[in-house]
C-alpha positions as CSV (number, residue, x, y, z in Angstrom):
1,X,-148.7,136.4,-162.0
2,X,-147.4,134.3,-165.1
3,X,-144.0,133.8,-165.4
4,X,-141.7,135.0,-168.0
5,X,-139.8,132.2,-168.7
6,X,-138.2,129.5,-167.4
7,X,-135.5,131.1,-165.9
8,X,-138.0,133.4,-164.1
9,X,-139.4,130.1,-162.2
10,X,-136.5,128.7,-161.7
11,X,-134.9,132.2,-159.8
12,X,-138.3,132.9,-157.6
13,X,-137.8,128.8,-156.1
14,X,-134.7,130.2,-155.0
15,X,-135.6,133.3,-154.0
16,X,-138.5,131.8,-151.7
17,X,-136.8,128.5,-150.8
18,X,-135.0,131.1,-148.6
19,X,-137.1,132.9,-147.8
20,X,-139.2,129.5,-146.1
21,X,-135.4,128.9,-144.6
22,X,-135.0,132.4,-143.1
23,X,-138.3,132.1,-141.2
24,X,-137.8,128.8,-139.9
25,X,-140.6,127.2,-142.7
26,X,-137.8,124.5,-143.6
27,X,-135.2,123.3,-142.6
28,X,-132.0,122.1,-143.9
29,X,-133.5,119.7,-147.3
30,X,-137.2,119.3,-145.7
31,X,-139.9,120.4,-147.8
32,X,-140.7,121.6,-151.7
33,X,-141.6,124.1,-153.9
34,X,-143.1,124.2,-157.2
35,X,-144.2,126.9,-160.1
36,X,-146.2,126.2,-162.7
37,X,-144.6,127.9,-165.9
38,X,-147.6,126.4,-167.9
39,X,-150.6,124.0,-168.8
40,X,-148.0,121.6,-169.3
41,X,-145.0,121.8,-167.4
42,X,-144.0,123.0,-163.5
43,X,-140.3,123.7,-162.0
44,X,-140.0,122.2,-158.9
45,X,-137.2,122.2,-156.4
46,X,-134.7,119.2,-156.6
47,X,-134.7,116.1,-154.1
48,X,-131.9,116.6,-151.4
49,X,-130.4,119.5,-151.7
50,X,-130.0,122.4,-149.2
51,X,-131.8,125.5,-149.6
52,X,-129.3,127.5,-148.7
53,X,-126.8,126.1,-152.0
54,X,-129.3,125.3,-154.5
55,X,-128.7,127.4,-158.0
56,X,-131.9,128.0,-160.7
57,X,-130.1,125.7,-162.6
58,X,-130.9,122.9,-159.8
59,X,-134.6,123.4,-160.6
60,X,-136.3,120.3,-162.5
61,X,-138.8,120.9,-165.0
62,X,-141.6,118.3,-164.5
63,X,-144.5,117.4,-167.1
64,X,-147.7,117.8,-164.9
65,X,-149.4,114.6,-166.6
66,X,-146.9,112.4,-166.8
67,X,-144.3,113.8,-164.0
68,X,-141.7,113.0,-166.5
69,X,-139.0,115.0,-165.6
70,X,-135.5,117.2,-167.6
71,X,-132.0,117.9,-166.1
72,X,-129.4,116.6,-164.0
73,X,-131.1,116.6,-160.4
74,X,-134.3,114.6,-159.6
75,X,-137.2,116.3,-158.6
76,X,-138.7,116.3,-155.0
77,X,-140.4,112.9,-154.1
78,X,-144.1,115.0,-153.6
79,X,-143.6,116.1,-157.6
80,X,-147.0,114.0,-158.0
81,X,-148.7,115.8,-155.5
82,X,-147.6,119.0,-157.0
83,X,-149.0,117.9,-160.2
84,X,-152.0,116.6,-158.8
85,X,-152.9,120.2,-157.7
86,X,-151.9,121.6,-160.9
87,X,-154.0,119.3,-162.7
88,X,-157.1,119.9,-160.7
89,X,-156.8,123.5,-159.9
90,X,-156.1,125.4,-162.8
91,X,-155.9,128.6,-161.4
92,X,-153.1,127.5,-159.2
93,X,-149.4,129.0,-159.9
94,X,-147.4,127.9,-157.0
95,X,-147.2,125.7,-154.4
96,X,-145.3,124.8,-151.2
97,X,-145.0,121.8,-148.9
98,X,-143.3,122.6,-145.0
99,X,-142.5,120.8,-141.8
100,X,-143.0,124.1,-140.3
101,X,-142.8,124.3,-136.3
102,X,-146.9,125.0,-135.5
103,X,-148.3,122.9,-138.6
104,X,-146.6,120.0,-137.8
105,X,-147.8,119.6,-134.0
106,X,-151.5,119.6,-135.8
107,X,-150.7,116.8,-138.4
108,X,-148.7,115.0,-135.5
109,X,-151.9,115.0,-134.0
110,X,-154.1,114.3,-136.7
111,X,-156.2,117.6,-136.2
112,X,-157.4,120.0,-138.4
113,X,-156.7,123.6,-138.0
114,X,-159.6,125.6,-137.2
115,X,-158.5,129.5,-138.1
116,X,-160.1,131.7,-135.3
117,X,-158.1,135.1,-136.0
118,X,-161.2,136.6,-138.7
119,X,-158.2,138.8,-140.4
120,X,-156.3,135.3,-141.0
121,X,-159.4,133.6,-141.5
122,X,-160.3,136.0,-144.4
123,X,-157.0,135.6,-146.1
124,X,-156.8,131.7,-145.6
125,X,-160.2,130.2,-144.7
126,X,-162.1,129.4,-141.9
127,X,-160.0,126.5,-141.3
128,X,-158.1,124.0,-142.6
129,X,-159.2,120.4,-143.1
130,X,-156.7,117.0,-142.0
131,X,-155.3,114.5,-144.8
132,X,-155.1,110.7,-143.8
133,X,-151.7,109.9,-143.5
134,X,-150.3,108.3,-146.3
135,X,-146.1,107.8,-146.9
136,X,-144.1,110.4,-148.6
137,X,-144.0,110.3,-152.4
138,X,-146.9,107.6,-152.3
139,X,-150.2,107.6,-154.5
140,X,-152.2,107.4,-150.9
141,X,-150.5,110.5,-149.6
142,X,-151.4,112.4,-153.2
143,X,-155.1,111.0,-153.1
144,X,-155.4,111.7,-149.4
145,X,-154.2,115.2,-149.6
146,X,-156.0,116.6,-153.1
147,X,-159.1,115.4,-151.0
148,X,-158.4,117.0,-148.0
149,X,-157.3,120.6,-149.8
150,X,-160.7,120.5,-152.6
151,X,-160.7,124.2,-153.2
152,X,-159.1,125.2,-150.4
153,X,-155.5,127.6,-149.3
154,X,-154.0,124.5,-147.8
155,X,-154.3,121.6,-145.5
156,X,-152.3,119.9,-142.6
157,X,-151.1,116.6,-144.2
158,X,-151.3,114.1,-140.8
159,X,-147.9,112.9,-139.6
160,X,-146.2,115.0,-142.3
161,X,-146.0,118.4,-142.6
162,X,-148.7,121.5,-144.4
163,X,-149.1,122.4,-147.6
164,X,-150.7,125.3,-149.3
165,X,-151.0,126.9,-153.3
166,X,-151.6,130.1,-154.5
167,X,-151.9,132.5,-157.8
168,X,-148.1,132.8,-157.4
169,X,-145.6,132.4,-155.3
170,X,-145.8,135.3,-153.5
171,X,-149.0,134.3,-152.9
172,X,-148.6,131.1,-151.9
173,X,-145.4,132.2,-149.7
174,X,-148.2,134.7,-147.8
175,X,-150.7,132.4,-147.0
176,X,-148.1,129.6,-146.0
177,X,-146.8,131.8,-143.8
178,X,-150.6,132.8,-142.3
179,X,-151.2,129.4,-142.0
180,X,-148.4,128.5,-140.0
181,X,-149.6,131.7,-137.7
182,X,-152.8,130.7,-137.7
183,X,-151.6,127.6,-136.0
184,X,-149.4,129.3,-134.1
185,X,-151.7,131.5,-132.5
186,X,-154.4,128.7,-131.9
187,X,-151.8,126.4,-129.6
188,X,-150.7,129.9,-127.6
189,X,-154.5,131.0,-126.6
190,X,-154.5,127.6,-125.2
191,X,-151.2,127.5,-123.3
C-alpha cells in the first residue's frame, strides 16, 4: 500500500498505535511505529507520549539518511533503527517495535523464537533469529538488530522488546501480532 499523503501516515500511526494498545502490544509510552511515505522520508511516532492522546499532528517526519527530523515533538529514540530498515529493505512500508508480554520473556532470555505453528510459520517464518543486546537508541542496538532481522518478518531484540516490518502497516500490525502468538503459543506447550 503507498500512502496518499502525509496526513494519510500520520492518521494510520494513530489508528494502530491503538490498536498495539488495545491488545496489550504496548503499553502506556513503550514502543514505536513508523511508515515510510517515501524513498526519502518516514513518519514515525513521537518520543513520550501516550498512545492513547497522541494526535496525527504529533507524528514526526524523519529523513531516512540523515534522521533529520520536522515539527514540534522529537521522534522516538529507535528513529535510526527505523531508518536503518528503510534504507536496507526497500520494499518495506511499515514498521513496529513492542515490549509485548510473550516477546519480551524471549529477549529477556536471549533466545530466539523458533515458530512451530506451520500456519504462523508460513505467514512469519520458520523462526525468528536473537539481536545482541545493545542500549536503546544506540548505534550497537541498530547494527545488532538489522543483522539479526536480514530479510526476515522480525526478530526478538535481547533484553528489549520485538520488532517486525511489513508492506504496510496493516501488514506489519498482522504479523506483529503472529509473532507475539507465535511466542505465545511456544511458552504454553511447554507449561
Amino acid at each position: 500500500m503507498i500512502l496518499k499523503d502525509e496526513r494519510e501516515g500520520r492518521e494510520f500511526l494513530v489508528e494502530y498505535g491503538h490498536k498495539l494498545l488495545e491488545t496489550g502490544l504496548v503499553q502506556g509510552t513503550w514502543g514505536n511505529l513508523s511508515v515510510r511515505l517515501d524513498d526519502r522520508f518516514m513518519i514515525c511516532t513521537p518520543s513520550g507520549l501516550d498512545y492513547e492522546r497522541v494526535m496525527p499532528e504529533d507524528m514526526v517526519l524523519v529523513e531516512i539518511e540523515t534522521l533529520d527530523w520536522q515539527g514540534v515533538q522529537k521522534p522516538t529514540s529507535e528513529k535510526a533503527l527505523h531508518g536503518g530498515i528503510y534504507a536496507s529493505r526497500p520494499e518495506v512500508g511499515a514498521v513496529i517495535h513492542t515490549h509485548s508480554k510473550y516477546c519480551s520473556i524471549f529477549a529477556a532470555a536471549e533466545m530466539p523464537l523458533e515458530v512451530e505453528d506451520t500456519e504462523l510459520a508460513r505467514d512469519i517464518g520458520s523462526g525468528l533469529k536473537i539481536a545482541r543486546y545493545g542500549l536503546a537508541g544506540t548505534k550497537k542496538l541498530t547494527r545488532n538488530t538489522l543483522t539479526a532481522l536480514g530479510s526476515a518478518s522480525g526478530c526478538i531484540m535481547s533484553h528489549h522488546g520485538m520488532i517486525c516490518c511489513g508492506a504496510d502497516i496493516a501488514d506489519c500490525y498482522d504479523k506483529c501480532c503472529k509473532i507475539e502468538e507465535a511466542a505465545r503459543r511456544y511458552i504454553d506447550s511447554r507449561l
